[in-house]
C-alpha positions as CSV (number, residue, x, y, z in Angstrom):
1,X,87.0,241.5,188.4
2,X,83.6,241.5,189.8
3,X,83.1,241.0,193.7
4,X,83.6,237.7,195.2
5,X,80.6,235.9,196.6
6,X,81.5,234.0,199.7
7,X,80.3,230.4,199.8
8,X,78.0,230.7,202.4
9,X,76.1,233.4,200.7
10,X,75.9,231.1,197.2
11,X,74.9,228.0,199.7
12,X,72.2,230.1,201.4
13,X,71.0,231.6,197.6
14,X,70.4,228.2,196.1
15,X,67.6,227.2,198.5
16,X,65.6,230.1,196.8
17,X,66.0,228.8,193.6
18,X,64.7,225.3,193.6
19,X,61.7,226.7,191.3
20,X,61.2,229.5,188.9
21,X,60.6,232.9,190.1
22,X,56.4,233.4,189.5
23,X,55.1,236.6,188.6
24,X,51.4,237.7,187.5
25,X,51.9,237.2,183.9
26,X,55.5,236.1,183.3
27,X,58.7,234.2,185.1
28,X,62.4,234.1,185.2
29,X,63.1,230.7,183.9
30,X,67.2,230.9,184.1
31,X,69.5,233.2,184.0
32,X,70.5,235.9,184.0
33,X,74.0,235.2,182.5
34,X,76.7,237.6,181.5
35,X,77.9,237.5,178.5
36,X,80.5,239.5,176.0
37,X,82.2,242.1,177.6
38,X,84.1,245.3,176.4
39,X,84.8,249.4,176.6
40,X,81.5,250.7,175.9
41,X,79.0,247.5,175.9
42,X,78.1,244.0,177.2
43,X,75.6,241.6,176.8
44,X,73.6,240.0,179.5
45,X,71.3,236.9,178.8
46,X,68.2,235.2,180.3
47,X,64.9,233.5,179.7
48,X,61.5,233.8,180.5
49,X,58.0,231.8,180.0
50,X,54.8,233.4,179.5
51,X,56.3,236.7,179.7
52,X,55.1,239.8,177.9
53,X,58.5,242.1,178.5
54,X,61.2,242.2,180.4
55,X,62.9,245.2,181.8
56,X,66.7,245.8,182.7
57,X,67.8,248.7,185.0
58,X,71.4,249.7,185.1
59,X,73.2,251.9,187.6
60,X,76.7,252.8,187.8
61,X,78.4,251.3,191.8
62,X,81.6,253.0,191.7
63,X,80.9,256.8,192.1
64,X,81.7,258.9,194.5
65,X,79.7,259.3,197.8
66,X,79.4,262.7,197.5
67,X,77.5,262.4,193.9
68,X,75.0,264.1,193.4
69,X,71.6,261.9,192.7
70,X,70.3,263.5,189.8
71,X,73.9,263.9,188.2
72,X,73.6,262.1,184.7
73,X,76.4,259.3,185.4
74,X,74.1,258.5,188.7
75,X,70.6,258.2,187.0
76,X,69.5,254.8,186.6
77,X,68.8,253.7,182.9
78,X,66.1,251.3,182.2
79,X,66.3,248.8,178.9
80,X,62.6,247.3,178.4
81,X,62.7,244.6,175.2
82,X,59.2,242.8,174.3
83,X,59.9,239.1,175.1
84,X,60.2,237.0,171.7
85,X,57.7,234.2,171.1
86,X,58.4,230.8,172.7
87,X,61.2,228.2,171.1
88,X,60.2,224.9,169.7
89,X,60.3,223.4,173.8
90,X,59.1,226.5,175.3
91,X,60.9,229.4,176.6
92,X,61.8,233.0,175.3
93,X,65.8,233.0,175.8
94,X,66.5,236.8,174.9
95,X,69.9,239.0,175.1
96,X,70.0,242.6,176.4
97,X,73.1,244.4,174.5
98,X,74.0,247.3,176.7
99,X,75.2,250.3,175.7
100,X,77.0,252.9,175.0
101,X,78.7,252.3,178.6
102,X,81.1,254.6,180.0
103,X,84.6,252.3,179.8
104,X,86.4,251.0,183.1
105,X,83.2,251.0,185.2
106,X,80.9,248.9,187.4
107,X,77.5,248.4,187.5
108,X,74.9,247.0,189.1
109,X,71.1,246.4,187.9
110,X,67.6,244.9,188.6
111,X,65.1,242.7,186.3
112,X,61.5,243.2,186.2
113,X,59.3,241.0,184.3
114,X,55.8,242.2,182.9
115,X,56.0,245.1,185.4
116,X,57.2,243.1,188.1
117,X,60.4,243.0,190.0
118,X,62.3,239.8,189.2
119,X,65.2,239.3,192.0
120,X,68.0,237.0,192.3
121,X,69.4,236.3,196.1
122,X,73.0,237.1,194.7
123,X,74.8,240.2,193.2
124,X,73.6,241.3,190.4
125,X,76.4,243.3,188.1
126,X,79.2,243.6,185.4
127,X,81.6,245.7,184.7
128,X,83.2,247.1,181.4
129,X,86.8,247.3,180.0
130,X,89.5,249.5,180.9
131,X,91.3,250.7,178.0
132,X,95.0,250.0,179.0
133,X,96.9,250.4,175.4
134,X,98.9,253.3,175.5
135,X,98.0,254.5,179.0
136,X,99.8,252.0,181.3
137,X,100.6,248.3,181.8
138,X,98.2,245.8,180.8
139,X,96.1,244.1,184.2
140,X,96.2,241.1,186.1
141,X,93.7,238.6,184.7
142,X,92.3,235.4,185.4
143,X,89.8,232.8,183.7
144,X,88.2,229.7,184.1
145,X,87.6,226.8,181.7
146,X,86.2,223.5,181.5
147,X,84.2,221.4,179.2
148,X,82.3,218.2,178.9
149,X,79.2,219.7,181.7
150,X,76.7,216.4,181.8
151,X,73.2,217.5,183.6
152,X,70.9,214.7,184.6
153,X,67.8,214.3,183.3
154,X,66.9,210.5,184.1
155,X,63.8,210.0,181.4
156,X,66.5,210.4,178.8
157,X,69.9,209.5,180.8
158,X,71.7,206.2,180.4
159,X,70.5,203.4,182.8
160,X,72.0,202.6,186.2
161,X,74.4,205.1,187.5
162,X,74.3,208.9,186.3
163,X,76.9,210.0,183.7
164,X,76.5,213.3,185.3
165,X,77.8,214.0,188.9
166,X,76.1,216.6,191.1
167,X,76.1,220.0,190.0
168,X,78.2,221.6,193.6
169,X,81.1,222.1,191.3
170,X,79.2,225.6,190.7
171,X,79.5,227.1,193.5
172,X,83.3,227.2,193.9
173,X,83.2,228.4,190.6
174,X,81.1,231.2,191.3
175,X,82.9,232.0,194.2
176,X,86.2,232.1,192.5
177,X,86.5,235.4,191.7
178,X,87.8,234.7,187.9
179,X,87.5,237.7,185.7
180,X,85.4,235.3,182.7
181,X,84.8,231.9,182.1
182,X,85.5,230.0,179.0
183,X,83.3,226.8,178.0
184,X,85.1,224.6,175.9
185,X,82.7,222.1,174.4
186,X,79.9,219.7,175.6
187,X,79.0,222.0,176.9
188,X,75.6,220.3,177.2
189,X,74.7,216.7,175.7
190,X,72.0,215.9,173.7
191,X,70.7,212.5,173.9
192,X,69.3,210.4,171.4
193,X,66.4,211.5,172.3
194,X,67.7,215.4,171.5
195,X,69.3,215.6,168.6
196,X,66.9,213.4,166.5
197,X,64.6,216.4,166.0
198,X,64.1,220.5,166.6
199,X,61.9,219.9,169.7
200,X,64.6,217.9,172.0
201,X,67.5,220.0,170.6
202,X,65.5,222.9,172.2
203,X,64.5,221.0,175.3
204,X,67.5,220.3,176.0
205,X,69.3,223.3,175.8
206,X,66.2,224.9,178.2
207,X,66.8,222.3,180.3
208,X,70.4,221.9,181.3
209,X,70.6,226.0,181.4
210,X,67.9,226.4,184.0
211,X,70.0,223.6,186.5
212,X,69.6,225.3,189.9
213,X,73.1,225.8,191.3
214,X,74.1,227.2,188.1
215,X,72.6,230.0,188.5
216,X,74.8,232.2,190.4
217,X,77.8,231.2,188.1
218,X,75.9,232.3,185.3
219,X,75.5,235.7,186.9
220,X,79.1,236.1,188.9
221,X,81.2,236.9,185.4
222,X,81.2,236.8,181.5
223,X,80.8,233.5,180.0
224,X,81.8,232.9,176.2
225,X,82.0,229.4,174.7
226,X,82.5,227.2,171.5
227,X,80.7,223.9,170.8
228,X,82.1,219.9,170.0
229,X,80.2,217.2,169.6
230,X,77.5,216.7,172.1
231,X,76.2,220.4,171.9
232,X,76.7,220.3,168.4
233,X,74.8,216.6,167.4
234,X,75.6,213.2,167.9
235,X,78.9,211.6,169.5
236,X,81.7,212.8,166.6
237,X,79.2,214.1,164.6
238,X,80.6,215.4,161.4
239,X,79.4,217.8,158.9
240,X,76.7,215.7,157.2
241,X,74.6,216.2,160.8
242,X,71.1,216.8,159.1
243,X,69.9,219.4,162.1
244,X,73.5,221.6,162.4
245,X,70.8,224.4,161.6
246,X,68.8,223.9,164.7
247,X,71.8,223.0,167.1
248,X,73.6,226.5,165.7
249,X,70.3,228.3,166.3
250,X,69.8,227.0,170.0
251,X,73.4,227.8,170.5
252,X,73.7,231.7,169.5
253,X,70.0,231.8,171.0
254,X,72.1,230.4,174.9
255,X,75.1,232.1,174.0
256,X,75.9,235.2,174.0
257,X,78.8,235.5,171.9
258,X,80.6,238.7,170.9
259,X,80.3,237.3,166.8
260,X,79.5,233.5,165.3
261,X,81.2,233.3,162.2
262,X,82.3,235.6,159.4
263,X,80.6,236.7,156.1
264,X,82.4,234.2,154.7
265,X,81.5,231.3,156.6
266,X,78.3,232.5,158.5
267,X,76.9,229.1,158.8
268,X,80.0,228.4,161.7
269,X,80.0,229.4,164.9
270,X,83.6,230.7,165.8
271,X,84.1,233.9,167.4
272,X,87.2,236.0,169.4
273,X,87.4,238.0,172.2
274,X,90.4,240.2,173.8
275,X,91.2,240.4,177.3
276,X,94.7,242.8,178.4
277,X,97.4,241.5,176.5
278,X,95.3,238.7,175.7
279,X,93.8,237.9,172.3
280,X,91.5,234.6,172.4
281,X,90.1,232.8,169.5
282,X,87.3,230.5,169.5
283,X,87.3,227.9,166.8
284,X,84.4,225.9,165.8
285,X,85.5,222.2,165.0
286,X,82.1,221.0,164.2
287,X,80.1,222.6,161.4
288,X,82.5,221.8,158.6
289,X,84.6,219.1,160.1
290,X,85.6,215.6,158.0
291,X,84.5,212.7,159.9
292,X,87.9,212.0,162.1
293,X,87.5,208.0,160.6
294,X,88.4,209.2,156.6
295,X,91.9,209.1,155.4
296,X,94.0,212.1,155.0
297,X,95.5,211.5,151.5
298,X,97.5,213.5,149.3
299,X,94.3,214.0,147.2
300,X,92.3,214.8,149.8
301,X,93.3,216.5,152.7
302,X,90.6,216.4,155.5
303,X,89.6,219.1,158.2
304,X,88.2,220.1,161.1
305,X,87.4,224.0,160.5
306,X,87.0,224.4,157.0
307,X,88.7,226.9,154.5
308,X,86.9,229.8,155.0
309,X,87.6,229.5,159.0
310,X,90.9,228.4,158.5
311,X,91.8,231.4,156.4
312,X,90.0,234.1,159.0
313,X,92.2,231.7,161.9
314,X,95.5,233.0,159.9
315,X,94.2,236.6,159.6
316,X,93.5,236.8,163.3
317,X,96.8,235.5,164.0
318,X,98.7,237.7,161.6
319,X,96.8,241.0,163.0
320,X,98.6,240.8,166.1
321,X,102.0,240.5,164.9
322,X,104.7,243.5,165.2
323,X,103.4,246.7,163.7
324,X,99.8,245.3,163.9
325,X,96.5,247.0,165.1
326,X,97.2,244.2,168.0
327,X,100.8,244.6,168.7
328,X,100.1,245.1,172.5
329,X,99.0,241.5,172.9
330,X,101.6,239.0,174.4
331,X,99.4,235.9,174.0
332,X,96.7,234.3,171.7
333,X,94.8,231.3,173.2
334,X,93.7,229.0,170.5
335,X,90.5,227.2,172.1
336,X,89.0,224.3,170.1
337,X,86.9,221.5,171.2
338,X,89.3,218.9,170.4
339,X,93.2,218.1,171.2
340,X,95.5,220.0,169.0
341,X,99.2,218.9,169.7
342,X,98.2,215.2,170.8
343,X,100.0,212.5,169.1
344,X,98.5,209.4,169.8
345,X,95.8,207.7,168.3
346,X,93.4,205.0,169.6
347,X,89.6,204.0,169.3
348,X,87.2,207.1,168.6
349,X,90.3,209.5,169.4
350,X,89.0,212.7,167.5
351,X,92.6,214.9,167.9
352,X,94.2,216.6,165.2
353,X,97.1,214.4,164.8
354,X,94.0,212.7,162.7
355,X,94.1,215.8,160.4
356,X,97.7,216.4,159.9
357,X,98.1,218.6,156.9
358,X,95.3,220.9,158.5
359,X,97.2,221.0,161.7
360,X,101.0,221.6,159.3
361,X,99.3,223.9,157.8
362,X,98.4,226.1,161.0
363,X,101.7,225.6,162.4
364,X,103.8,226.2,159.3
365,X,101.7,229.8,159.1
366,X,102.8,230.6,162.3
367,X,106.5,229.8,161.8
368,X,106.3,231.7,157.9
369,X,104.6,234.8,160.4
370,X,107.4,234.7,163.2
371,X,103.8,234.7,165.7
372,X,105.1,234.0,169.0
373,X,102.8,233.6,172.2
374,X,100.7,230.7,170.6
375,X,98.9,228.8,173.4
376,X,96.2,226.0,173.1
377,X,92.8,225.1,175.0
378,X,90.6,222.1,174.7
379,X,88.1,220.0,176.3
380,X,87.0,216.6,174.9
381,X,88.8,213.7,176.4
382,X,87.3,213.4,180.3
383,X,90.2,214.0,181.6
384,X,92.7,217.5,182.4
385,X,96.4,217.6,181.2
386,X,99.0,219.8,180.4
387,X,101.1,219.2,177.1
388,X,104.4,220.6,176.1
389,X,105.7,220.4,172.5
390,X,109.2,221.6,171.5
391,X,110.7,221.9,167.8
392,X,107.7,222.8,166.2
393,X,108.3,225.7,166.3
394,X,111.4,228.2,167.9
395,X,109.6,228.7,171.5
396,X,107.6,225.6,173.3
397,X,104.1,225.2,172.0
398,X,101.4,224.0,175.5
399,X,98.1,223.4,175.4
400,X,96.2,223.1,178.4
401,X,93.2,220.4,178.4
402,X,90.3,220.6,180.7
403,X,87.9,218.0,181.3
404,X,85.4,216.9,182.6
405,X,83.4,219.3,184.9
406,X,80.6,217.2,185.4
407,X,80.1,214.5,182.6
408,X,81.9,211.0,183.6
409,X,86.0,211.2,183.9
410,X,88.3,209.2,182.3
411,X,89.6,207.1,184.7
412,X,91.7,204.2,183.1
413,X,95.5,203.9,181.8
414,X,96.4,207.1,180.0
415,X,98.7,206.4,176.6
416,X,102.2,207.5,177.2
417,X,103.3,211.0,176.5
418,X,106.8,212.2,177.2
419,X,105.5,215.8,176.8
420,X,102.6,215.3,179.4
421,X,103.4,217.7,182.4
422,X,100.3,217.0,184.3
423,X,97.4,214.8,184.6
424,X,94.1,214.8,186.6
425,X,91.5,211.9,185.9
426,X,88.7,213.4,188.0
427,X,86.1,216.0,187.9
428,X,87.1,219.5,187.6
429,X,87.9,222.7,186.5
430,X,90.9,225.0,185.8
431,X,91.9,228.1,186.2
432,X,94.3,230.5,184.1
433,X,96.3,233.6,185.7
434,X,98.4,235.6,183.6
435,X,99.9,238.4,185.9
436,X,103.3,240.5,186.1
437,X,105.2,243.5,184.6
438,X,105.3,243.9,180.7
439,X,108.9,242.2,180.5
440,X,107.9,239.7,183.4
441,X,104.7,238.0,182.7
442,X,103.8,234.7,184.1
443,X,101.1,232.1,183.0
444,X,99.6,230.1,186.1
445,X,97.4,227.3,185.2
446,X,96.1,225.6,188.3
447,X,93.2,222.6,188.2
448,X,90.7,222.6,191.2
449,X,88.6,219.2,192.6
450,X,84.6,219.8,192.4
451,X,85.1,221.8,196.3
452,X,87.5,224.2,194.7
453,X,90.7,222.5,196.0
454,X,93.7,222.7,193.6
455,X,94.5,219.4,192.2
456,X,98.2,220.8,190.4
457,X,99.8,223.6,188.7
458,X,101.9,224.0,186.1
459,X,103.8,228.0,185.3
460,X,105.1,229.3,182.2
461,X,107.2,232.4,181.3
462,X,105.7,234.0,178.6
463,X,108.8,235.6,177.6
464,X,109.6,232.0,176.9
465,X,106.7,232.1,174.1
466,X,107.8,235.1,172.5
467,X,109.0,235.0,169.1
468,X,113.5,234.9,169.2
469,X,114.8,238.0,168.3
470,X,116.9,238.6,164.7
471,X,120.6,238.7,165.7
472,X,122.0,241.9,164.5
């Protein structure tokens, strides 16, 4: 976990950053934003304009007092990359891949553009991963996630009120003191005026990124995120969107992702990260998705992911099952941008209860695999709820929906759902703890109002996910 920053400090910070930091030659346009973390490396993310390079300086925090200055392990270690030419809207967005990092320590470090010192009036650091598999208990964790983050930009917004609230919903973030932050689609929104060519995907990717109280977010932990409609084309786009090139490029070019597809399917975006007894898996519902409106026959089976993502989605899956290289894990979140164990269907509802023999499919692989600690995440609907679905399979399947941060909430008559739990139809964000002893672990999914406040909880044993013994 990287150290809290108290509200007034983040309040006082954002006065600074009303306009880009100017050098001589170059300047800090957004950023910088932490990305993939692990043992021995992370990313870290930012752009410039009109800059020539940029330099990164890291420094170990968490030595001893008595070190000795010009030890190795307390010599600071400068990374200087030549910044890439500008994007179609402007802008050099450009990732600094650290490493090799010693594992289970902190850091902090410094920017310096074109020669010149490029500061940020918050805490500047990251830490790596502690290897806890076969050495102890796996840690405490928590993480945010959210989706649906609308950013005004009035030439191109809808007329009369703004879709998008304000943007203070940052700063509790920021403050939280969450160990990484998962985006969950829309993520941005590209306007008609975006996704019709190269230039406005671009601008508006710059644009949203570079919103002022963002900032410290961006900086206070690791971010990784997936994609649905709105940062992926237009409203339910489906495969056939003509620039899925340029929204893929602006998105691994913003995100720094540990992976975006496989060989097998490199035009897609998904990706997986592992976090203590954690495995998360990313899935991208966009690049090779059916449009949600075309029947699902027995001819012609429709889907969201593919075949070439849905096999690597059953590989990742079976990996962590007893005797695998990921036996340690208790839990694998499934994220995806839309909802997986909905049921109902109305107007323009993109869930996968659209898809069914994609969505049997997934679930009959993890019954023939005896995979126990399933859990799903998704964003999409403008609203946050908590599902719970039993005899699918031998434990209780959830999925945890959260939406919207800032775009508008859903604020009319929800369709019935005896498996709903919990409900919030107002902007916000939620938060996932996983904490306890090995045989004693608890999930803790809390939802907090645009000042922080927590809106509702809901807790789950995660012994009651795990896979029932074979009598004997």
């Amino acid at each position: 976990m990287l150290p809290r920053v108290s509200l007034g400090l983040l309040a006082l910070a954002l006065a600074s950053l009303a306009t880009p930091l100017v050098h001589a030659a170059g300047q800090l346009f957004s950023g910088p934003l932490l990305g993939y973390q692990t043992h021995r490396e992370v990313a870290i993310w930012l752009e410039t304009e009109n800059a020539r390079e940029v330099s990164l300086t890291y420094t170990r925090a968490d030595l001893p007092p008595d070190t000795a200055a010009d030890s190795p392990a307390a010599r600071p270690v400068t990374v200087t990359l030549p910044a890439p030419a500008p994007m179609p809207a402007g802008g050099q967005p450009m990732k600094f891949i650290l490493g090799p990092l010693e594992m289970g320590a902190r850091y902090t470090y410094t920017l310096a553009i074109d020669g010149e010192p490029a500061p940020r009036p918050y805490p500047l650091g990251f830490r790596t991963t502690l290897q806890h598999e076969f050495r102890g208990a796996a840690p405490d964790f928590s993480f945010l996630l959210g989706s649906c983050a609308y950013f005004n930009e009035p030439p191109y917004d809808r007329p009369g009120r703004p879709y998008g609230s304000d943007s203070t919903i940052w700063t509790p973030m920021a403050a939280s003191g969450a160990d990484f932050m998962l985006w969950l689609g829309d993520n941005t929104y590209l306007r008609e005026a975006d996704f019709s060519s190269t230039s406005g995907i671009w601008h508006r990717y710059r644009h949203d990124r570079a919103t002022t109280n963002l900032q410290p977010f961006l900086a206070a932990m690791p971010h990784y995120a997936s994609w649905d409609d709105h940062d992926y084309g237009p409203n339910n786009a489906n495969r056939s969107y003509h620039l899925k090139d340029v929204t893929r490029a602006a998105f691994t070019a913003y995100w720094p992702n540990p992976s975006a597809g496989s060989a097998s399917d490199p035009a897609a975006i998904f990706t997986r990260l592992q976090w203590a007894d954690a495995q998360f898996i990313l899935l991208d519902n966009r690049t090779h998705r059916d449009d949600s409106t075309v029947p699902d026959t027995d001819a012609y089976h429709k889907s969201q992911y593919g075949r070439a993502q849905l096999e690597w989605l059953k590989q990742q899956l079976a990996i962590r099952n007893e005797g695998g290289a990921r036996r340690h894990l208790k839990l694998t979140f499934i994220a995806t941008g839309s909802q997986f164990l909905s049921e109902r269907f109305y107007p323009g509802s993109e869930d996968h209860a659209r898809y069914p023999a994609e969505r049997e499919e997934i679930i009959e692989f993890i019954r023939a695999n005896k995979i126990g600690g399933v859990v799903f995440l998704s964003g999409d609907v403008h609203y946050t709820e908590v599902m719970r679905r039993d005899g699918k399979l031998p434990y209780p399947l959830y999925e945890f929906t959260s939406s919207a941060l800032t775009a508008g909430a859903h604020t009319g008559k929800l369709p019935e759902d005896a498996g709903r739990l919990l409900a919030v139809q107002q902007n916000n964000y939620s938060r996932i703890a996983v904490s306890g002893p090995p045989d004693a672990r608890v999930l803790l999914f809390t939802t907090h109002d645009p000042a922080g406040a927590e809106l509702g909880r809901v807790s789950v044993n995660v012994a009651d996910l795990a896979w029932p013994a074979e009598p004997k």
